[in-house]
ROBA-363065 format. One line per field, with one value per residue (C-alpha): residue number from 1; x, y, z; residue in three letters. Coordinates in steps of 0.001 Angstrom, whole numbers, always signed. Layout:
i NUM	...
east X	...
north Y	...
up Z	...
aa ala	...
END
This chain:
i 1	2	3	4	5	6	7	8	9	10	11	12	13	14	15	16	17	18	19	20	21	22	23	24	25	26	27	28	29	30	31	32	33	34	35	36	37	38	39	40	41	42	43	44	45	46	47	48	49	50	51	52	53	54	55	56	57	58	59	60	61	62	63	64	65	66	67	68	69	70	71	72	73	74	75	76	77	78	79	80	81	82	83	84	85	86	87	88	89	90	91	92	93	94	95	96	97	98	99	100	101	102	103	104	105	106	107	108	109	110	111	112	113	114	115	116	117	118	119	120	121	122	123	124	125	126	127	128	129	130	131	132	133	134	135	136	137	138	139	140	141	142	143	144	145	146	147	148	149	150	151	152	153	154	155	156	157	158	159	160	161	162	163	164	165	166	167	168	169	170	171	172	173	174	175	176	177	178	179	180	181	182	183	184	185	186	187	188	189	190	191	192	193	194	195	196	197	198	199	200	201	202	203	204	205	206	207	208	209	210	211	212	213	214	215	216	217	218	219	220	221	222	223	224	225	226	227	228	229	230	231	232	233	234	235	236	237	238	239	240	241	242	243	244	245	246	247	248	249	250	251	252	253	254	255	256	257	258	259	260	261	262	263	264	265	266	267	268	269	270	271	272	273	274	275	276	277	278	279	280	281	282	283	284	285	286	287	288	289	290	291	292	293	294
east +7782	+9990	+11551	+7797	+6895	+9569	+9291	+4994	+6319	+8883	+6555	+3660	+5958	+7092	+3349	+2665	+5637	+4210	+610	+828	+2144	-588	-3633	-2893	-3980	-961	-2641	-3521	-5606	-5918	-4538	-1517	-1226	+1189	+1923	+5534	+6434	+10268	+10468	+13573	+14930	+13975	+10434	+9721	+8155	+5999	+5204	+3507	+2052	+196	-1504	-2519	-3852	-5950	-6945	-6383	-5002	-1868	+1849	+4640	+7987	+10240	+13638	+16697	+17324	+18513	+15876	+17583	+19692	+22376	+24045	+22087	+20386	+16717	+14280	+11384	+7505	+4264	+1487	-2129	-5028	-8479	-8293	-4835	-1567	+1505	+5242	+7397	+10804	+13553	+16912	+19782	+22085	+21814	+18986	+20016	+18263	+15554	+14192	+11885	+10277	+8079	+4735	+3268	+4527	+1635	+2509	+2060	+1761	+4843	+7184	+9440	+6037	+4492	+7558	+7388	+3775	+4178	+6560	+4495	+1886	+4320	+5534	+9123	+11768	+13853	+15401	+15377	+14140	+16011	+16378	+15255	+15006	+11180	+11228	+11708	+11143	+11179	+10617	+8454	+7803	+4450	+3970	+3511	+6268	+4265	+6843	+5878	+6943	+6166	+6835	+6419	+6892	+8610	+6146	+2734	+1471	-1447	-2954	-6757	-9317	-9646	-12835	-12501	-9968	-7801	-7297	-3886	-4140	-1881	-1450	-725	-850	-3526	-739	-246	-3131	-4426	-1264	-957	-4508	-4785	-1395	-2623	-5350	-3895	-1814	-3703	-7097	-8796	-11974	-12559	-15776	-16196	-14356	-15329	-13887	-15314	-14780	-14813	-12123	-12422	-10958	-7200	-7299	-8874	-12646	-13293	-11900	-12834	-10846	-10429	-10973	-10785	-11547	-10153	-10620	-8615	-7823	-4989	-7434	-8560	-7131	-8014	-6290	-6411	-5464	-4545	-2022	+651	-870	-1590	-1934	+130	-301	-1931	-200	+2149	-394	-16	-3108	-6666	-8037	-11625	-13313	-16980	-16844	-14196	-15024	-14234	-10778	-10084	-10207	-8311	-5797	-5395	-4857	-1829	-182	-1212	-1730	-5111	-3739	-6702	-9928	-12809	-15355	-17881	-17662	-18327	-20397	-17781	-16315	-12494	-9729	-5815	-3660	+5	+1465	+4564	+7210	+5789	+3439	+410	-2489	-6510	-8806	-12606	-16087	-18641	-21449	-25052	-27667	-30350
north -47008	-43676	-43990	-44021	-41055	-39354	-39474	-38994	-35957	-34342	-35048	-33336	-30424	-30701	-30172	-27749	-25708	-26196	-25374	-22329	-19968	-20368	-21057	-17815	-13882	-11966	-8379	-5969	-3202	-722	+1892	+202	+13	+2931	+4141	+4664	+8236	+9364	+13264	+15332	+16548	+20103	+19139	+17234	+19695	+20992	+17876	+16914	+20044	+19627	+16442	+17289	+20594	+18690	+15649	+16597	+14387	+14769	+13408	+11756	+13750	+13929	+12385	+11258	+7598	+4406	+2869	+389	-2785	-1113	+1983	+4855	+8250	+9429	+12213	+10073	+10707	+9019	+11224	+9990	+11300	+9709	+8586	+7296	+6614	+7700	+6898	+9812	+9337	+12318	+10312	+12194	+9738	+7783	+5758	+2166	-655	-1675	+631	+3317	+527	-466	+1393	+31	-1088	-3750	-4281	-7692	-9758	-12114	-10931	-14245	-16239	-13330	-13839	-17748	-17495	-14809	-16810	-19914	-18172	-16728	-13819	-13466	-12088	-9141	-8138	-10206	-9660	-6879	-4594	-1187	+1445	+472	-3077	-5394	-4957	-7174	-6193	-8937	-8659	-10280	-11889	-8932	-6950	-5793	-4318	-4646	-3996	-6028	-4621	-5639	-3269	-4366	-2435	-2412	+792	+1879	+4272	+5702	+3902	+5533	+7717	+6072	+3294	+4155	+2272	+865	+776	-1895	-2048	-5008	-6567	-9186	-11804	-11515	-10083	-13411	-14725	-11602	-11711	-15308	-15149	-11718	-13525	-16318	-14259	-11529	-14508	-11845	-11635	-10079	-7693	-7172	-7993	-6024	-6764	-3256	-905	+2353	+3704	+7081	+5782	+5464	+8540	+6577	+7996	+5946	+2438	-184	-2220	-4941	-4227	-5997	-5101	-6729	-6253	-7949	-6936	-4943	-2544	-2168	-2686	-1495	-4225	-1786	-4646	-2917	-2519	-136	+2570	+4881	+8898	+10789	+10804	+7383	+4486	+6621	+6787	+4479	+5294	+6410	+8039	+8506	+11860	+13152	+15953	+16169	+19307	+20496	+18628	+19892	+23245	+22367	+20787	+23681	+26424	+24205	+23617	+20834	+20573	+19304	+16940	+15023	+17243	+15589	+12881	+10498	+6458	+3815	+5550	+7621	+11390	+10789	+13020	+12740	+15396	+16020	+17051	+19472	+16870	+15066	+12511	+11790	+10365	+9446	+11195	+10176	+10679	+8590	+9848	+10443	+7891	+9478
up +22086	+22870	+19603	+18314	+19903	+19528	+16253	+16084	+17905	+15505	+12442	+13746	+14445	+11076	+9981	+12436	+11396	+7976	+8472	+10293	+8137	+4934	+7934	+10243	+9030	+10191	+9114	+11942	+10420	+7087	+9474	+9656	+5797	+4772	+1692	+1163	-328	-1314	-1545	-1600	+1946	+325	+61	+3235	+5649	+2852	+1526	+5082	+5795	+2420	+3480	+6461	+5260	+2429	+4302	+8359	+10917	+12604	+12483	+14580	+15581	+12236	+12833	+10859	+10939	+9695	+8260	+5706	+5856	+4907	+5670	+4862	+6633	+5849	+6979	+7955	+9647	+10065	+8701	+10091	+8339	+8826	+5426	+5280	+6494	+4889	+5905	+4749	+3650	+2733	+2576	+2747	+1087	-2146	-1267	-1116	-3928	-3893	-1197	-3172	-5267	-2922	-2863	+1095	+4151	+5794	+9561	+10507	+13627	+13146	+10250	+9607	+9706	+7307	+5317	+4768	+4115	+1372	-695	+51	-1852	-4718	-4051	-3917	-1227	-2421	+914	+3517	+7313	+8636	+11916	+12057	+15028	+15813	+15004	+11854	+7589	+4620	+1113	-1328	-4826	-6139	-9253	-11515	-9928	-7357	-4214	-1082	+2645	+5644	+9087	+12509	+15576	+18768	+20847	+18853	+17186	+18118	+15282	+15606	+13336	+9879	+8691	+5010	+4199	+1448	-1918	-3209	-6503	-8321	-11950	-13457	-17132	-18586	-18576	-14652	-13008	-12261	-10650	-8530	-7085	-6529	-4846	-2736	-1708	-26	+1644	+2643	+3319	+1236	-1248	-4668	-4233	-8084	-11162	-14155	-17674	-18490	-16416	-17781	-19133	-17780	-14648	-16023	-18672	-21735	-21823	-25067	-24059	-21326	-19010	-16450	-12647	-9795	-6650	-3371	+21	+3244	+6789	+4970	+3415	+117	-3201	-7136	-8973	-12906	-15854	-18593	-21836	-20357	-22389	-19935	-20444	-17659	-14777	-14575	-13361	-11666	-8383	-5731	-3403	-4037	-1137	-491	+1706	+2345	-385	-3446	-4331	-638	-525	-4220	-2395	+668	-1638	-4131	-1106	+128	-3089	-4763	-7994	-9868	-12710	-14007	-13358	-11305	-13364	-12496	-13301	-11115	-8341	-7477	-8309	-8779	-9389	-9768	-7903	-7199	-3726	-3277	-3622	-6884	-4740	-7225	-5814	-6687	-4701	-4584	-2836	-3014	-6159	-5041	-6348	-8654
aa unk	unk	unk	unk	unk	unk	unk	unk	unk	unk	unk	unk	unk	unk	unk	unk	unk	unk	unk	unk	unk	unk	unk	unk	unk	unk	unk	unk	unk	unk	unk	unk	unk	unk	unk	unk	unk	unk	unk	unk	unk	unk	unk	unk	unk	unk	unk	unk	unk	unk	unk	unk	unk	unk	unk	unk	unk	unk	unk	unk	unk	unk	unk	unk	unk	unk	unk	unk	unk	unk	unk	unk	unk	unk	unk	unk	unk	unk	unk	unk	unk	unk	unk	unk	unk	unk	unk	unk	unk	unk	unk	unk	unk	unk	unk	unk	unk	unk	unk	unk	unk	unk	unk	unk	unk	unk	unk	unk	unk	unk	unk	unk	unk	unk	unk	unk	unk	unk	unk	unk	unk	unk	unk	unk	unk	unk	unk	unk	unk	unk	unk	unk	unk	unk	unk	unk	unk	unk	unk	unk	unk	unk	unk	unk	unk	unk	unk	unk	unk	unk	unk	unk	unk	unk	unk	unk	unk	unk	unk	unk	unk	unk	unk	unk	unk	unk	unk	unk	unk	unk	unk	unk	unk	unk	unk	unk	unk	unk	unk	unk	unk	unk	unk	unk	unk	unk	unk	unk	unk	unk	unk	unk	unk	unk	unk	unk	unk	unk	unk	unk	unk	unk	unk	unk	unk	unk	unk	unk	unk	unk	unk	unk	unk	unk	unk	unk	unk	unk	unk	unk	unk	unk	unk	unk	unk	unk	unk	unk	unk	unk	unk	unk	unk	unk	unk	unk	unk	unk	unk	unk	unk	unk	unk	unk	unk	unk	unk	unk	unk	unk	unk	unk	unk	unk	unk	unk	unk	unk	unk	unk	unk	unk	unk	unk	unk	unk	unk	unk	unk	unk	unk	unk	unk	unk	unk	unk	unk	unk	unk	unk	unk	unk	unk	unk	unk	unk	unk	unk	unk	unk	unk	unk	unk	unk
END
């Protein structure tokens, strides 16, 4: 009978060391979703004043650290806008492989759980778990080449609730697109909102063409899955985040006054008014407001 239970007991360990991972939702929050943006030390300060100018909000304390497995030495603050959240980097050294591919960093509530569930579900693990001054990292790649940082804090964050969540916008070719989102999903115990096989072109710089869409939302945030042929005009495909505000004009103008630099002028598809802009620094982003109905 011990030996019996005994083992009864290790097996359903076994399971529940199994089960946990793909049956728990480690995200926290869209607030806690940050894009990831690499600027020269030269451009840092400017770089940050220029979001917060076109977007408000406010910033952590800028500091040099360690923020990589191995040795390195970056610039680095937290910019919170209510539309976004944006970790700044401005490494001093060569910045260390593959750090700089990934586009977000998605804090979760138990990283080497997070970890085992994300490759469960098919993405793969480029760097693995890892120290850093506020807690731990890991970097995942998804099917479609999609980079991605998880991050867990020894003492939580706590950020303020966003005004707008932002939109990280992935894109991805025909051949893969369904492999990323189903394995996103799983992982992220998300749902697809709309998929349109076409979506107006307009959106990625081809006003006479259609394309594929998806939409996806999670505890995470939101997501623009964009499916198309790798013929993209600049600067598509080379933004990482849309974000969305009250009035584009208005944060057009807010924008322009601080430096940035209107790349793709403001049009109308999809309910929304979008443009593409590009920060002091070379950060290109989407920015959108929401169209009135007629």
């Amino acid at each position: 009978m011990k030996r019996f239970l005994m083992t009864a007991i290790a097996l359903f360990s076994l399971v529940a060391a199994l089960a946990t991972p793909a049956d728990s939702n480690f995200g926290v929050g869209a607030q806690y979703d940050t894009t990831h943006v690499y600027v020269q030390p030269e451009d840092f300060d400017k770089f940050v004043a220029s979001l917060v100018a076109t977007f408000g909000g406010n910033t952590t304390r800028e500091g040099v650290f360690t923020v990589t497995p191995t040795p390195s030495k970056t610039m680095s603050q937290l910019v919170l806008t209510p539309a976004g959240t944006l970790s700044v980097f401005g490494f001093k050294t060569p910045v260390p492989y593959p750090f700089g591919t990934e586009r977000t960093g998605y804090l979760v509530t138990n990283l080497d759980a997070a970890v085992r569930a994300a490759q469960a579900d098919g993405a793969d693990l480029l760097v693995t778990p890892f120290d850093d001054p506020l807690g731990k990292d890991a970097v995942l790649q998804w099917p479609g080449g999609v980079n991605m940082q998880l991050y867990w804090h020894t003492t939580p964050p706590s950020y303020p609730a966003l005004q707008t969540i932002p939109e990280n916008r992935v894109y991805v070719s025909p051949e893969r697109a369904t492999a990323f989102v189903k394995s996103f999903l799983a992982f992220s115990h998300g749902k697809v909102d709309s998929d349109n096989a076409h979506a107006p072109g307009v959106e990625i710089g081809r006003a006479s063409d259609t394309y594929r869409r998806i939409r996806v939302s999670s505890v995470f945030g939101a997501m623009a899955v964009l499916v198309t042929d790798g013929h993209l005009p600049y600067p598509y495909g080379r933004e990482m985040t849309g974000y969305e505000v009250a009035n584009l004009a208005d944060t057009l103008g807010k924008a322009k006054a601080a430096g940035v630099s209107v790349l793709a002028e403001p049009h109308s598809a999809d309910r929304r008014n979008s443009a593409m802009v590009r920060f002091p620094g070379g950060y290109i982003a989407e920015i959108h407001s929401t169209a009135s109905e007629k």
